[in-house]
C-alpha positions as CSV (number, residue, x, y, z in Angstrom):
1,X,-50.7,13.1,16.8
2,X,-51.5,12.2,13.2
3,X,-50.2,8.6,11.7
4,X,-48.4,10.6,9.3
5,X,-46.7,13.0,11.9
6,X,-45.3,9.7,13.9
7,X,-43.9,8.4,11.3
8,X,-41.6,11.0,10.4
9,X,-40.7,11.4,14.2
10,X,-39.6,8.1,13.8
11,X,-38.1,8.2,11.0
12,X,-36.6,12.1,12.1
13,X,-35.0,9.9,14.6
14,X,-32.9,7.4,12.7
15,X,-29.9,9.6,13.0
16,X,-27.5,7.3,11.3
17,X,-28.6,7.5,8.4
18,X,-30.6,10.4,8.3
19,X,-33.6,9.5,5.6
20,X,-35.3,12.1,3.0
21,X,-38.6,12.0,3.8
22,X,-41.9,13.7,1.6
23,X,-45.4,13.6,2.0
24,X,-47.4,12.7,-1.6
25,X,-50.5,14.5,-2.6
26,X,-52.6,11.4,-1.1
27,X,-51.2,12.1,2.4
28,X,-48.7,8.7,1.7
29,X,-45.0,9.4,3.6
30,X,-42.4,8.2,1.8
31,X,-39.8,7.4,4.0
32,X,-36.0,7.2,1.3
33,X,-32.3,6.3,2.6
34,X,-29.5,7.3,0.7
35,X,-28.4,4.3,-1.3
36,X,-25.0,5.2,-0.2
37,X,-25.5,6.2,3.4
38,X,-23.6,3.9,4.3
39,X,-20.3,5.8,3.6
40,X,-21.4,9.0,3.8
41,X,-22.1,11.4,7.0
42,X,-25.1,12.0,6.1
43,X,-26.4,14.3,9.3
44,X,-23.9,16.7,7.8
45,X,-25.6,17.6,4.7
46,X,-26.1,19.5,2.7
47,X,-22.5,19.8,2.1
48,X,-20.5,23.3,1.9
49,X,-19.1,22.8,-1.5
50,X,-20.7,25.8,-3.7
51,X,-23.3,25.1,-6.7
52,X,-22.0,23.4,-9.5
53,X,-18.9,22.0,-7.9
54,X,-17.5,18.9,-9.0
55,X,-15.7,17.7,-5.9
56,X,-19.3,16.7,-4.3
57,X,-19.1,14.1,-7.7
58,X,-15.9,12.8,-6.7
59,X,-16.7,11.7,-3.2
60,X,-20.0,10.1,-4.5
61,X,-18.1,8.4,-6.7
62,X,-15.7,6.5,-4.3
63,X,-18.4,5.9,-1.8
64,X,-20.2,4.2,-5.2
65,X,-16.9,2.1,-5.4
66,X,-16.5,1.2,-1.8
67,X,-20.2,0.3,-1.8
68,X,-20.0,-2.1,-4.9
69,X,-17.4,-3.5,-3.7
70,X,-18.0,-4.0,0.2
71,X,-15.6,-2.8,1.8
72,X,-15.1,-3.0,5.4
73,X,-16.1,0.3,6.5
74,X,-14.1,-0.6,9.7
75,X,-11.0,-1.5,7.4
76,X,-10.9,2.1,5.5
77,X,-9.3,5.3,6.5
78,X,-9.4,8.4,4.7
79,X,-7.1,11.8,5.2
80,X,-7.3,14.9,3.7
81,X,-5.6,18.2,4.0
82,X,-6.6,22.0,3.9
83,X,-8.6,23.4,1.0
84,X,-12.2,22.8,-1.1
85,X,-11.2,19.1,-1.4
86,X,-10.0,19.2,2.3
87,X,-13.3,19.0,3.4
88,X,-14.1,15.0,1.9
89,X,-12.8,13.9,5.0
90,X,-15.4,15.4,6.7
91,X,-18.3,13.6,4.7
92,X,-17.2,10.3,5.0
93,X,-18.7,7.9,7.1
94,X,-15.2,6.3,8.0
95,X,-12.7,6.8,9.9
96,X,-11.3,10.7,8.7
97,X,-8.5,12.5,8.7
98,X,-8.2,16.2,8.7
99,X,-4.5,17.0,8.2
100,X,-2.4,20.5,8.2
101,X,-1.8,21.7,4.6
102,X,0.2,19.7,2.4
103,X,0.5,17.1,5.1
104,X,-2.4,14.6,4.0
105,X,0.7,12.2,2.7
106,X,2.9,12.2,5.2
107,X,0.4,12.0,8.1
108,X,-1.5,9.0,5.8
109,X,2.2,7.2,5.1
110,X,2.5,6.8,9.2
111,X,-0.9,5.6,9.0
112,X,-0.5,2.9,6.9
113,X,3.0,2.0,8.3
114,X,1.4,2.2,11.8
115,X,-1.9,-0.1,10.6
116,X,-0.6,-2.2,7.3
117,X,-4.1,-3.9,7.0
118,X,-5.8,-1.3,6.4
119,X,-6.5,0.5,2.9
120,X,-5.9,4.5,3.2
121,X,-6.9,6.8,0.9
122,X,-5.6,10.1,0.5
123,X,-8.4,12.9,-1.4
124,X,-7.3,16.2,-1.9
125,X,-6.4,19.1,-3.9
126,X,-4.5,20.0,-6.4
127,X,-2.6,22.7,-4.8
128,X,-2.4,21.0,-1.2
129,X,-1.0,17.8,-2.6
130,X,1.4,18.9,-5.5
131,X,1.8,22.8,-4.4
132,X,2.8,23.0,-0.5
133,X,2.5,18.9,-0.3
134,X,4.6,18.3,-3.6
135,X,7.9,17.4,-1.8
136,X,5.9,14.9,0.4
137,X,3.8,13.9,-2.6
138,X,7.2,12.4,-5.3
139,X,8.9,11.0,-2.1
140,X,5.5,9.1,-1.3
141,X,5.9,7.6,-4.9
142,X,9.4,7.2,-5.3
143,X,9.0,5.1,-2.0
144,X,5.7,3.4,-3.4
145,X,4.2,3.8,-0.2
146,X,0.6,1.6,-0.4
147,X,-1.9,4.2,-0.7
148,X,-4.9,5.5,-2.7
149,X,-4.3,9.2,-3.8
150,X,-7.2,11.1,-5.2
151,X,-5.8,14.7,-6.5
152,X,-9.1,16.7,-7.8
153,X,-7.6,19.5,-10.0
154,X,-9.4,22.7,-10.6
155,X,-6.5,24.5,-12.0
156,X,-6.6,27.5,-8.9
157,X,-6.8,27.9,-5.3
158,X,-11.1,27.6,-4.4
159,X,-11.1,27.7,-0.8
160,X,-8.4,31.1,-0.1
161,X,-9.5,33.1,-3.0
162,X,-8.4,31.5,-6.6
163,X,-4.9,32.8,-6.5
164,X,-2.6,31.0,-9.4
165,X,-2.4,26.8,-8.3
166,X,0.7,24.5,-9.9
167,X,-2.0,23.3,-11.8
168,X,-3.2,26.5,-13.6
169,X,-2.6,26.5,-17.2
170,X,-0.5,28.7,-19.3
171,X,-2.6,32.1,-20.0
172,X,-5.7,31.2,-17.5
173,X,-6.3,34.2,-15.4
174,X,-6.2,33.7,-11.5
175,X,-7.0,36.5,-8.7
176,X,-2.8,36.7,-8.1
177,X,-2.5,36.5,-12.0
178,X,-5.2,38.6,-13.6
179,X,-3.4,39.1,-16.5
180,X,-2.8,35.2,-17.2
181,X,-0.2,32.7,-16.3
182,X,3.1,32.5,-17.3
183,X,4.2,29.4,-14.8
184,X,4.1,26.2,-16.6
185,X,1.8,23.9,-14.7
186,X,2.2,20.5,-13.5
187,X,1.4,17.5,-15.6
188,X,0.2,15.7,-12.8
189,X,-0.1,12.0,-14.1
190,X,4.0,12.0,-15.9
191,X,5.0,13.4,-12.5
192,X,3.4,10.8,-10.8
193,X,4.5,8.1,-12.9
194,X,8.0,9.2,-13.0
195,X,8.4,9.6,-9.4
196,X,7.5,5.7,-9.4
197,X,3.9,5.4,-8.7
198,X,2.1,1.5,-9.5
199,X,-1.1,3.2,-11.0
200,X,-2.1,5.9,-13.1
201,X,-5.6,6.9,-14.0
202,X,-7.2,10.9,-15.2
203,X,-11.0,11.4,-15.6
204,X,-13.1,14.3,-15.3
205,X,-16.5,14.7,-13.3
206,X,-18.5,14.0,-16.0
207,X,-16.8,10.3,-16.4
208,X,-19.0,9.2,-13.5
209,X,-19.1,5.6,-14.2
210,X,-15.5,5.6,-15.4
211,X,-14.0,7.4,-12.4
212,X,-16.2,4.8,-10.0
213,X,-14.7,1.7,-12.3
214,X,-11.1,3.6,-11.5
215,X,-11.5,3.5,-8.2
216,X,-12.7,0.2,-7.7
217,X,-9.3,-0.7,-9.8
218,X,-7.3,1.4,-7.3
219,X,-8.6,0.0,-4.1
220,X,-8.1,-3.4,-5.1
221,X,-4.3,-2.6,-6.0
222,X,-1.0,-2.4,-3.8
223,X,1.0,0.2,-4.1
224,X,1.3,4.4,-4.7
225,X,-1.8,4.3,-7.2
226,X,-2.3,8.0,-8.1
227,X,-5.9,9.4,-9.9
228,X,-6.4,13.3,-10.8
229,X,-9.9,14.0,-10.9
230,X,-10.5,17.5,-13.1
231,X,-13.5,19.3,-11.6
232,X,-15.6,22.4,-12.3
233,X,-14.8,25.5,-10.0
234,X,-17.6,28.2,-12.4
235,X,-17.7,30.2,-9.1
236,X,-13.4,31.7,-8.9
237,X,-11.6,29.6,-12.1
238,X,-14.9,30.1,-14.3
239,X,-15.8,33.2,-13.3
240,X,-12.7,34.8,-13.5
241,X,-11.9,33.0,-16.8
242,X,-15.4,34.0,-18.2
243,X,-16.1,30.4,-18.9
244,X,-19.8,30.1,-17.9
245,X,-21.5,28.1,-15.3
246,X,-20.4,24.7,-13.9
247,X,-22.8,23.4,-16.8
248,X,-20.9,25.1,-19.2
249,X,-17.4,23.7,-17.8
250,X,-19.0,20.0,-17.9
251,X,-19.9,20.4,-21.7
252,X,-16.5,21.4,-22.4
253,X,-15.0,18.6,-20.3
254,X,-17.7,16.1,-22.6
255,X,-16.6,18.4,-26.2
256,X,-12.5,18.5,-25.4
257,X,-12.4,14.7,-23.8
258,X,-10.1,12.3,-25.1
259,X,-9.9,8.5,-23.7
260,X,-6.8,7.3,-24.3
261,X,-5.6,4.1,-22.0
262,X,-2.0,3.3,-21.9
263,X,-1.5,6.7,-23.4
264,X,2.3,8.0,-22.8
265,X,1.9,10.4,-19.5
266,X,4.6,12.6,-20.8
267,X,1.3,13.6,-23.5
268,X,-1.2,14.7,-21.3
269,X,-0.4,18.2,-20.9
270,X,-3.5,20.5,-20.3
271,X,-3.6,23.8,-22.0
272,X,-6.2,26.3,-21.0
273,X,-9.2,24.6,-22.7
274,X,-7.6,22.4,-25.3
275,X,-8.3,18.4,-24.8
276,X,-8.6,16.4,-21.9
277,X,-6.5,13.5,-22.0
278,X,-8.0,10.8,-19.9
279,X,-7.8,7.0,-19.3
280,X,-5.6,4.9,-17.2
281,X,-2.2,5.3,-18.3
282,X,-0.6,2.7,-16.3
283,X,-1.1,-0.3,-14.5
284,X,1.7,-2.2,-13.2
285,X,3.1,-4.2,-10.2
286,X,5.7,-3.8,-7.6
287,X,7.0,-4.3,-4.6
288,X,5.4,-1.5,-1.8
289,X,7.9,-0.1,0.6
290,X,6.4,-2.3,3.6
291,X,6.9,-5.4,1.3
292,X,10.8,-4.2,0.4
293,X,11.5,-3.2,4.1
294,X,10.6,-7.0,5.3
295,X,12.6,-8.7,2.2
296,X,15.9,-6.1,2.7
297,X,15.5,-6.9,6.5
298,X,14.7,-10.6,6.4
299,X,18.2,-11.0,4.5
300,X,19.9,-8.9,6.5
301,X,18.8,-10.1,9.9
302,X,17.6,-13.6,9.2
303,X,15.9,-14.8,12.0
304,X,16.8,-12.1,14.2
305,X,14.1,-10.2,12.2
306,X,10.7,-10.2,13.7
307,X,8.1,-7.8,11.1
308,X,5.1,-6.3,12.9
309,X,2.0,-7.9,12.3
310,X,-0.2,-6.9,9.5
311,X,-2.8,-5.9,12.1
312,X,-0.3,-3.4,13.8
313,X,2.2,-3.6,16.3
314,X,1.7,-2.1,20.3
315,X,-1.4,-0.4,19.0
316,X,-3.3,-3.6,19.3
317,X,-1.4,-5.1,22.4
318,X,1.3,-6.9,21.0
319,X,5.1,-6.4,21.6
């Protein structure tokens, strides 16, 4: 066996983290991790999101945030439901969740009650979370429930065949609407800010280093903290709109981008390729519902009142 040939065996066999490995024109193997293997399943690559997609950007993104800011990897959960964005789950290194559709919230919420210490994150779509998972999704924030929630919004349906999403804009043509929308669409960020959520935040795909500094922000706050990603989908929502490839979505998102922090959510409407609002539109502090459970009980009960330790109750062997 050549020298070169062993090495890449050996390096074939790392299977946890799963190197790139080339041979230069000297015969030299070069042997390269993934800077963010790490948090990223990376014997399940290459991933099944289609060319151009932006969701792929997203994930990077808050492995990139988790990475510069060391988190446990032991101390991180991460659930998603059914649908493009469904899949993140999947590609994380951590431990994953793989709910029902429109049940990533609910099924994270007894999560987090069930395991206080750790930080859950929530990453789906846009029609899983505020379409079937709506009800599940203002309750979540009304109850300020201390999770991450990372919506990405392609305005239409990807995975079942880019039928009209709560999220498509007025007059954008879907498979179920060919002749445009008529439903007024969601302004995610004002309904999660009216619902009660602790923080706010909307960037696009092509805010890479903004979207990573958002969800460094997020993971180091308490509280329902909400951030809608808006992603490319050039292969149903462009194609059917006649809006180009993925490229040609990302140079509208860079021509029609606005950044404007602390801006009033009930202004960030999207019409079908007007401006982008983005920025973090709020920021606040408050008390989670874990935090107002033990204060409402605690002078209630008094001393009768014994809370469940933040490291979990019976799951870890404790009464």
């Amino acid at each position: 066996m050549s020298h070169e040939r062993e090495i890449i065996d050996q390096a074939e066999m790392r299977s946890d983290v799963h190197p790139v490995i080339s041979v230069t024109p000297d015969h030299e193997v070069l042997v390269e991790n993934h800077p963010l293997a790490e948090y990223l399943r990376m014997d399940r690559m290459p991933h099944i999101w289609c060319p151009t997609c932006g969701i792929g950007i997203a994930a990077k993104c808050f492995a990139e945030a988790l990475y510069e800011l060391k988190v446990d990897c032991t101390k991180v959960a991460v659930v998603s439901g059914i649908g493009c964005t469904g899949r993140v789950a999947g590609y994380m290194k951590l431990d994953a969740f793989h709910s029902t559709h429109g049940r990533p919230i609910p099924f994270a919420t007894g999560l987090k009650l069930c395991r206080p210490e750790l930080m859950v994150a929530v990453f789906s779509g846009d029609g899983d979370l505020v379409g079937i998972g709506g009800n599940h999704f203002i309750h979540a924030a009304r109850r300020n429930i201390d999770l991450m929630v990372v919506l990405v919004n392609n305005f239409i349906y990807g995975m079942t065949g880019g039928q009209n999403a709560p999220t498509t804009p007025l007059t954008a043509r879907t498979s179920t609407m060919p002749f445009g929308n008529y439903e007024r669409p969601f302004n995610i960020p004002h309904l999660a800010a009216s619902c009660g959520a602790t923080y706010v935040a909307r960037w696009t795909t092509l805010h890479v280093r903004r979207l990573t500094r958002s969800f460094k922000e997020a993971i180091q706050r308490k509280g329902f903290r909400f951030i809608e990603v808006i992603a490319p989908c050039s292969t149903l929502y462009g194609r059917l709109n006649k809006l180009g490839t993925g490229f040609d979505l990302m140079k509208y998102y860079r021509d029609a981008s606005e950044i404007h922090n602390g801006a009033d959510t009930r202004d960030v409407q999207i019409d079908f390729q007007g401006k982008l609002i983005c920025g973090k539109f709020l920021d606040e502090e408050k008390p989670t519902y874990i935090e107002s459970m033990h204060e409402h009980y605690r002078r209630v009960l008094g001393e009768r009142y014994v809370p469940m330790p933040d490291t979990g109750g019976w799951i870890n062997g404790q009464d």
